[in-house]
N, C-alpha and C positions, 0 to 999 in steps of 0.2 A: 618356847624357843630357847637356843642355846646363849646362854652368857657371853659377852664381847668379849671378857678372862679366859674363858676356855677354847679362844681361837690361838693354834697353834702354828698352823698355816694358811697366806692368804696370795693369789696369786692374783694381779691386776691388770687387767688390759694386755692379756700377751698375747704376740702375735708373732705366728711363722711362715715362712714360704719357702717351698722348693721350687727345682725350675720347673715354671709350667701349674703350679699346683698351690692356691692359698690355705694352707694346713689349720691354720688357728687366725682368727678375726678378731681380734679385742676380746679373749676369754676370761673373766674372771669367775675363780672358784676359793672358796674357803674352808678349811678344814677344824673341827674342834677336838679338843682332848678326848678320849673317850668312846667316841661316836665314829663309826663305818657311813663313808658318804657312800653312796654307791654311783659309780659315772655311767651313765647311759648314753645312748643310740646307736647310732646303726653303723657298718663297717664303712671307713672312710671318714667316722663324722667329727674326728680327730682329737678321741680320748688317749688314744696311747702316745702323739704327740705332744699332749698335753702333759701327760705324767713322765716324758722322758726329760724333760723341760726343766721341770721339778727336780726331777731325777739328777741335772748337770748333764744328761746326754748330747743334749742340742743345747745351744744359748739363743735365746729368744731374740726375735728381731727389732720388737717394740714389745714394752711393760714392764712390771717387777714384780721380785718376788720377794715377800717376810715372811720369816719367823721369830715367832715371839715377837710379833713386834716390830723385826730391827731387819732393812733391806740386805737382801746376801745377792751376791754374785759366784754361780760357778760353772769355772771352766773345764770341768771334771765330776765325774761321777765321785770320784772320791771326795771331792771336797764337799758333796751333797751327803755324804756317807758322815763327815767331820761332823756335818749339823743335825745329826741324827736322822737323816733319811735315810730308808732302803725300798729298793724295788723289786718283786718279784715279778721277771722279765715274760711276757708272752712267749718270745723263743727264747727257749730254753740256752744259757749263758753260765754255762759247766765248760771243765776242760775234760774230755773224755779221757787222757791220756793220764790223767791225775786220781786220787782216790777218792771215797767221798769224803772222808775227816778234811783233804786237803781241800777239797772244792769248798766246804762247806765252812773255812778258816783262811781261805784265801787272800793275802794281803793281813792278815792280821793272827799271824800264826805265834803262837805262845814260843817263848823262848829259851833256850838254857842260857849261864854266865859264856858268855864269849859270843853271841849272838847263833849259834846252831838253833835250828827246830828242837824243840820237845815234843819229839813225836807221841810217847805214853799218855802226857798231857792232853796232847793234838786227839790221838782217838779214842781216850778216856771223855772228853768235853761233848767229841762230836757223837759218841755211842749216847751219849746223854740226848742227845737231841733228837737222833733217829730214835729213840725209847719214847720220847714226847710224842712225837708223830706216829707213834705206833707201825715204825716202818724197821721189819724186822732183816735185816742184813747188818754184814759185819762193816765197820766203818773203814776198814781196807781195800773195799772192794775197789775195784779200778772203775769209776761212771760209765765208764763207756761200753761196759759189761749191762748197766741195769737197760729195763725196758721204759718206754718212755715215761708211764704214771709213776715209774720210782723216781726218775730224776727227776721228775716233777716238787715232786717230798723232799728232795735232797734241796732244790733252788730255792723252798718253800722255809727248808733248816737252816740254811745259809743268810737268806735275810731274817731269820727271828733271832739267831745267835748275834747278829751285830746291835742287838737292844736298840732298837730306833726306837725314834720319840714319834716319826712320821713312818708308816708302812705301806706303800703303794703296792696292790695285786692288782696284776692286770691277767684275767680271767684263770685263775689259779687252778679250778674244779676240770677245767677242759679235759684233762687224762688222767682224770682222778677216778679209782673203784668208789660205789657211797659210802664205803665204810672209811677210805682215805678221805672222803669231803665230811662225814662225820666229827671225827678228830680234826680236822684242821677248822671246823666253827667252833669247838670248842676250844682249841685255841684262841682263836678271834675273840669269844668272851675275855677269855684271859688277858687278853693284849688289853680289851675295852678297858675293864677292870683295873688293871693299871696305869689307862692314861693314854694310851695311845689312839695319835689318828690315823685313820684305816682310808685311803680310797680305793674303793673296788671297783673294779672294772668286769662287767660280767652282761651277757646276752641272756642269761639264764633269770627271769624275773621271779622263777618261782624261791629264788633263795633267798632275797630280799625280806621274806616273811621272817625267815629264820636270824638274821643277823644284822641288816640293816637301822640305821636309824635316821638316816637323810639322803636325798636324789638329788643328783645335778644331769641335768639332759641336754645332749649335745645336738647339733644339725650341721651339715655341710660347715664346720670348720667355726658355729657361734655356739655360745652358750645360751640355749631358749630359755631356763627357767632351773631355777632349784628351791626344795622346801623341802619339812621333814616329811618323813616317807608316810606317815599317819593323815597325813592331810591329801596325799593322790592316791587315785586308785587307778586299776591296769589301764584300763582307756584313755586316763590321763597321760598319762607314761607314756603307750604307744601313739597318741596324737601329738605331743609333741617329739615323739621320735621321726614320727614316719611324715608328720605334716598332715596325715586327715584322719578322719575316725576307721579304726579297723574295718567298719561294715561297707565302706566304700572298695575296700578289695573287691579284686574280682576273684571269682572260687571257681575251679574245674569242678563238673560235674561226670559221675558215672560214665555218661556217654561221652566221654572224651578218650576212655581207655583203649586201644585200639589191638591189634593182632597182637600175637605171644613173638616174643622177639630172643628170649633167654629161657631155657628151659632147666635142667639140673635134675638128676636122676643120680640118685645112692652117691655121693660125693664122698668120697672116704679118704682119709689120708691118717696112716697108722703113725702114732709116737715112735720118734727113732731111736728114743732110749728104756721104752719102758713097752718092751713083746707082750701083744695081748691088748695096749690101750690104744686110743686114738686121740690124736687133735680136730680132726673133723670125722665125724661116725655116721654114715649114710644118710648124707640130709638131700633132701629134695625140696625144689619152688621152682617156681615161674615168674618170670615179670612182664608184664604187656606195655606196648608202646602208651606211651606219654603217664604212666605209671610209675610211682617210686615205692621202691620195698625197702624198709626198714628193716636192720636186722639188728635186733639187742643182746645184751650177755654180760654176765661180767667179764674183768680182765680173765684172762685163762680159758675161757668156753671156746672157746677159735673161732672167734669172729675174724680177725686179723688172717688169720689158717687159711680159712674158707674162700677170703678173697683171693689170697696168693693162690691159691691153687684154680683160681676160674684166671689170672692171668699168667699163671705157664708156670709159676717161680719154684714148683718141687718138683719138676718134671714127670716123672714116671712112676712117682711114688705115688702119685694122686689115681685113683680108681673112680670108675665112675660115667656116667652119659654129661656130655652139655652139648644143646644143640642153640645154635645163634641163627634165631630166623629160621626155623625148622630143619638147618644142614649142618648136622653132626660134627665138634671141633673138637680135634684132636692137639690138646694145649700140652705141648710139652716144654716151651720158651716163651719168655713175652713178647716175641716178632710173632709166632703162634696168633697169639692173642690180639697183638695190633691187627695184623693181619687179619683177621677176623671182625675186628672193626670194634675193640676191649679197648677200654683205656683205663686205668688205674690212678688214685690218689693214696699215694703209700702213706702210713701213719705218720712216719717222722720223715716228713717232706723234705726238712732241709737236708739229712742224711741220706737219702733212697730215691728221693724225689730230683733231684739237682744236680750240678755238677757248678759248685761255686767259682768256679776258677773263670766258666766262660761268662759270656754274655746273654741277655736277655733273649734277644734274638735265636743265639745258637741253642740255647737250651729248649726254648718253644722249638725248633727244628728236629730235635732228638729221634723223636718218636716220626716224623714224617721225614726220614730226607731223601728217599727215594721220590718222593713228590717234591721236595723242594728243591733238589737240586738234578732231577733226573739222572740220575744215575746211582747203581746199584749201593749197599750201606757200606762195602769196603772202600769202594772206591771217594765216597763223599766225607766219609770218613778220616781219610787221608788227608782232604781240604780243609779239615779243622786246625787250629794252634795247638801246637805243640803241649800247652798247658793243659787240653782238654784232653 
């Protein structure tokens, strides 16, 4: 077990609620120098409330928090940043309009005499740190230019350049190629190596082998249990993630797969800058009712491609058969698509996927408001606010 000296972080009986929703139940967790706790369970079971907490994001409603020791209060992320915490955010918390050196020195930008940016400084520091991360772009690029596994890198350089003493990932690998989740565990040692405590937050249990060295497992808003990761093994984990032993799920079987419902013949969509190559090159599959098809690749294979083009987004550039439920669809828009009964989960949700400005309500409506409001999408459209 770890020494009561190499506790760096200790968070006691915190407890949150939004309306409607008890987020954290009397959670306490402890963090040591050195050591990657990894936070476990299941979505909702109120790990990223836990670490935004930490973080200064939310102030807690009951409990407290030390370091080193000594109880701190913050009302502000930055004043969590003061005491050497940082957080690599789940959603991604870049300004796209900014570059990466600036996203990546934000608030703590090197200076000349008379208080101006030193910008030579600025992306001389931050090329320094995309070379760490083995993420090869110039450090002027404007963020909102990269694709989502870069900014991931860039959110990833941005909290190890603020030298925390505490470093919260909350599941970091999500839009990462393995060879960017490669470099970034070797990072991780590095950070170990000098001290730092790491809580990770990841659904991925196979990484745990690689970089772990304590579990804390969450449920509906408590803390079930923590100890070094050497002492449980997966069944443990997932019993008390899920509440019962894996083998109690219940498993679809063969005969559950029913009629072909999606078909896909020579699906082709050429590169628009480079004659001769493709982003998707005549793939063919099927998927049958109550069946889920996995499609893998790395970044750049056109997984991303492949979808947009079964939901309308290249129009006419895309060649190819898809029939939905053996009747041939002709996808040249995503009303196309809806229309046909497509629905899509774009990669970066929050940009492609939303329209932040509206409401919960209006944005579930998007895709349906001929059904929701009977009448045609110009017309319903019109009934929306002015901001949408």
């Amino acid at each position: 077990m770890t020494a009561t000296g190499d506790v760096i972080l200790e968070a006691r009986g915190i407890s949150k609620s939004f309306p409607g929703v008890q987020a954290l139940d009397g959670v306490s967790l402890t963090l040591h120098r050195g050591r990657l706790t990894a936070l476990l369970g299941e979505n909702g079971a109120g790990k990223s409330t836990l670490m935004n907490v930490v973080a200064g994001v939310f102030p807690p409603d009951a409990g407290e928090l030390l370091v080193a020791g000594r109880p701190v209060h913050f009302a502000s992320p930055r004043q969590a940043q003061d005491h050497g915490i940082a957080m690599i955010f789940q959603e991604l918390n870049l300004v796209p309009g900014l570059t990466v050196a600036e996203n990546i020195f934000l608030g703590r930008e090197p200076l000349r005499r008379g208080g101006l940016i030193d910008y030579a400084a600025l992306n001389r520091r931050a090329a320094e740190w995309l070379q760490r991360l083995d993420l090869d772009i110039p450090p002027t690029t404007p963020t909102g230019h990269l694709r989502v596994g870069q900014q991931q890198v860039v959110e990833i350089a941005k909290a190890l350049a603020g030298e925390a003493r505490i470093l919260i990932m909350d599941e970091p690998t999500s839009a990462l190629t393995e060879h960017e989740i490669e470099v970034l565990f070797q990072r991780i040692a590095d950070l170990k190596r000098q001290g730092v405590a790491i809580a990770y937050i990841t659904h991925k249990l196979d990484e745990l082998a690689r970089i772990g060295d304590d579990a804390a497992v969450m449920r509906d808003g408590r803390m079930i249990g923590s100890a070094p990761l050497s002492e449980l093994s997966r069944p443990d984990i997932v019993r008390m993630m899920v509440g019962r032993d894996l083998g109690q799920r219940s498993r679809g079987t063969p005969s559950d797969v029913g009629d072909e419902v999606l078909r896909v013949e020579q699906l082709t969509l050429p590169h628009p800058g480079r004659p001769g190559d493709f982003l998707v090159d005549r793939v063919s599959f099927q998927v049958r009712r109550c069946e889920v098809l996995g499609i893998f690749g790395l970044l750049g294979a056109g997984r991303t491609e492949l979808l947009e083009c079964l939901f309308g987004l290249h129009g006419r550039a895309c060649s190819g058969n898809v029939f939905v439920s053996s009747r041939r669809a002709v996808l040249r828009s995503a009303a196309d698509a809806i229309a046909m009964g497509l629905a899509m989960a774009p990669e970066d949700r929050k940009r492609d996927g939303l329209v932040l400005s509206m409401s919960v309500a209006e944005n579930t409506s998007l895709a349906s408001l001929i059904r929701s409001t009977g009448r045609p999408v110009s017309s319903a459209a019109r009934s929306l606010p002015p901001t949408a």
